[in-house]
N, C-alpha and C positions, 0 to 999 in steps of 0.2 A: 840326608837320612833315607835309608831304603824304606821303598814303597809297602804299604801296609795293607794287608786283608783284613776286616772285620767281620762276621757274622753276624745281622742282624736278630737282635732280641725279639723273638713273638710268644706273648702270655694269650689267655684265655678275657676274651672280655670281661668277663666277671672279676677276674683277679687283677684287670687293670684298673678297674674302679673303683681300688680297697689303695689306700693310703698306704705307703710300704711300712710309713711313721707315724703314730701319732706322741706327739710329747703332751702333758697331761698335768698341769699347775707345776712345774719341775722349781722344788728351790735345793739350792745348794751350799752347803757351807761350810768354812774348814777351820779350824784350830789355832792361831798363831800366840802361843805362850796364854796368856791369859786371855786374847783379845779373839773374839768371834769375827771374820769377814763373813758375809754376805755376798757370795758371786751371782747365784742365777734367784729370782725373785720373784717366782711364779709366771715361768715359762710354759705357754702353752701356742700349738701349730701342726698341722698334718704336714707333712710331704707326699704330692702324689709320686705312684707310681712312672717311671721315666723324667722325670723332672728333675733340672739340674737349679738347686737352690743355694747360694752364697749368705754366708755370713758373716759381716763384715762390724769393725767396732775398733776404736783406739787399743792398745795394749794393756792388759787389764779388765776389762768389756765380759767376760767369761764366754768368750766363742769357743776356744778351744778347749774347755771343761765343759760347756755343752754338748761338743764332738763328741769327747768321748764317752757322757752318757748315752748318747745316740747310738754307738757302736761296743756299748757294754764292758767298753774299758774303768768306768767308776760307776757309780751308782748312786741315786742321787740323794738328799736325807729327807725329801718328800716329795710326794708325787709318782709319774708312772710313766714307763715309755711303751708303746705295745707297739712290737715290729712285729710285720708281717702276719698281724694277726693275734702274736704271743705276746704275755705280757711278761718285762724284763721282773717286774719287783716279782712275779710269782715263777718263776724260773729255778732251777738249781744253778748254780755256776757250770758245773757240766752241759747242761741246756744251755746257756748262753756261750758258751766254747763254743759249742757243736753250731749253731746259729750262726756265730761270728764266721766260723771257719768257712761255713759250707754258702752261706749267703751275701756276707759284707767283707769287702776288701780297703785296707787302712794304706793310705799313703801318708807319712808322714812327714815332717818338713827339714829334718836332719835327718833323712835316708831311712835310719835303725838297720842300716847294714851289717853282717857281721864280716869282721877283719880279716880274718882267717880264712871265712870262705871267697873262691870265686865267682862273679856273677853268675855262672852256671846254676852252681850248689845255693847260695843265697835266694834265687827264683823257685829253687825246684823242694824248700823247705815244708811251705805250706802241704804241697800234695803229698809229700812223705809222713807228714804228721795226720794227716786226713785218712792214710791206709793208700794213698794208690799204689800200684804196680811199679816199680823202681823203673823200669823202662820205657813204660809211657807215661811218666813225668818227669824223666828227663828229657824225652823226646818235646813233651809239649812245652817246657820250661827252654829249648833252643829254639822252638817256633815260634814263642811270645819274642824273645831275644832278639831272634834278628828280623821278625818283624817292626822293629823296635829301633832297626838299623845299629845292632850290635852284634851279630853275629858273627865278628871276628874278635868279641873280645870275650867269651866264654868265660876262657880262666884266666882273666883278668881280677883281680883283687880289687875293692874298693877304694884305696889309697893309690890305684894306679890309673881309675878314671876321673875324669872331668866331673865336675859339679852336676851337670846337665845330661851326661850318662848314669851317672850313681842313680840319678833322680826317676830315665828311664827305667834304669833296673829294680828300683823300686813300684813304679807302676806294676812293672811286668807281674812282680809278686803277687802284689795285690791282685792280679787277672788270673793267675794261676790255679785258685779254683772253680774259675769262671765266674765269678760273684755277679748278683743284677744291681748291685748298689756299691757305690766308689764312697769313702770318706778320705776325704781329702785336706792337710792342714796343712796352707799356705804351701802349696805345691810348687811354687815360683818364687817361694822367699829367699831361697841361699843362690839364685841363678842370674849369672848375667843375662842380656836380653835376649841374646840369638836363642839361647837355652830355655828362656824361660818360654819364647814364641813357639817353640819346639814342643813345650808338657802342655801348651794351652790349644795346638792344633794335636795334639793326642788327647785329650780330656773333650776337644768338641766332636772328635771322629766319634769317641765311644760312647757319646750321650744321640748326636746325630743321626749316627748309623746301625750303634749298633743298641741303642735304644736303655742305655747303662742309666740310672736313678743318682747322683751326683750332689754330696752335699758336702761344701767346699766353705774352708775358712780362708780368706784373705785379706789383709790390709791394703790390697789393691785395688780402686774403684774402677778402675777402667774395665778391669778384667772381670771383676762386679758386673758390670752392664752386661758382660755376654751370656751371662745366668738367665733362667725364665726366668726368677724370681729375688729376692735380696731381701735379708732381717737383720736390723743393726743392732746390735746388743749395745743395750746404753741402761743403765741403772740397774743392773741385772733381770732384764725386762727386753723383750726380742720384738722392735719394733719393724713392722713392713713398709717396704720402699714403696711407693706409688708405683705404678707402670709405668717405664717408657723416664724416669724422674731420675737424678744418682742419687746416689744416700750421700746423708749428709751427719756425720760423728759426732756432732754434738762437743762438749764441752767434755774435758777430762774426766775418768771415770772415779767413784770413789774410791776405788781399794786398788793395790800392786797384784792384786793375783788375775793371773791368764787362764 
């Protein structure tokens, strides 16, 4: 893979000592015919600012419906998440767009590529919905690319790259508006190893170097340990690793919902 440039991230001291997250008693619950599940059960936890934190839990565990209360993709049926200061329950949807777009960038663990478009076009979506300049978000949409050691595969299709390319081109997206915070869901799930060694030396560059706030769902403990931090969802309850400890899953979770 070609060689990559990062920019290092620099905030204001004052603004790095404000939590980018705080989550806030979060419970969450969903519908299944007559019967009530029970996912998240009074979650609460900050993320600092630059902090790369894992969440790890059997299948089921509610990490990846924690996600995306955290990055304003659901919302939760009580409680509060205040990013960056704002709070999601007191937001419009428009407010939380604008938030999403401009601050957090989503990787998700089945790409959410679209078919039709080429990696090019697929990266260079976000900045076009945001209002930039058609030319300098193509331009920065083939800088993230082959920084990325893809830039001979531009207009490449999705169904034409590898597991572990799709996956960079997904990052790339997510970088596209610059965002100072990564959410990440199971970024190494669909990848063989070389591939997956590949998103995990790009995920340590951008929290390392370039100072990225990283909150990552994986059933991986190994990969777990390279987080500063780790919270294992276990009863719909977000419990903390000791330091320096692996997490340990516990016994199977009550309910099939993720």
């Amino acid at each position: 893979m070609a060689a990559r440039s990062v920019t290092p991230t620099s905030v204001p001291a004052a603004a790095a000592a404000e939590p980018v997250f705080q989550a806030l008693d979060l419970h969450r619950h969903f519908r299944l015919e007559k019967h009530r599940i029970e996912v998240l059960r009074g979650v609460s936890f900050n993320v600092a600012r630059g902090e790369w934190l894992a969440l790890v839990g059997r299948s089921g565990s509610g990490k990846t419906t924690l996600l995306h209360l955290l990055g304003g993709l659901d919302r939760p049926s009580t409680g509060d998440i205040i990013c960056l200061g704002q709070s999601f329950g007191a937001m419009t949807e428009p407010q939380r767009t604008a938030l999403r777009l401009h601050h957090l960038g989503h990787v998700f663990q089945r790409y959410h590529l679209f078919p039709e478009l080429n990696a090019h076009e697929n990266v260079v979506l976000p900045a076009l919905h945001w209002g930039w300049d058609r030319q300098r978000a193509y331009a920065r949409a083939a800088e993230l690319l082959g920084s990325f050691g893809l830039g001979k595969r531009l207009r490449h299709r999705p169904q034409e790259l590898s597991g572990g390319e799709q996956q960079r081109v997904a990052l790339a997206r997510a970088l596209m508006n610059e965002p100072g915070i990564i959410l990440a869901d199971e970024p190494t799930g669909n990848l063989d190893v070389a591939a997956g060694k590949e998103i995990i030396a790009l995920l340590e560059e951008l929290h390392k170097v370039a100072g990225k706030t990283i909150v990552m769902v994986t059933h991986d403990l190994d990969l777990a340990q390279r987080a500063d931090r780790t919270l294992v969802m276990r009863e719909g309850r977000a419990v903390p690793v000791p330091p320096g400890q692996r997490a340990d899953l516990g016994p199977p979770p009550f309910s099939a919902v993720s």
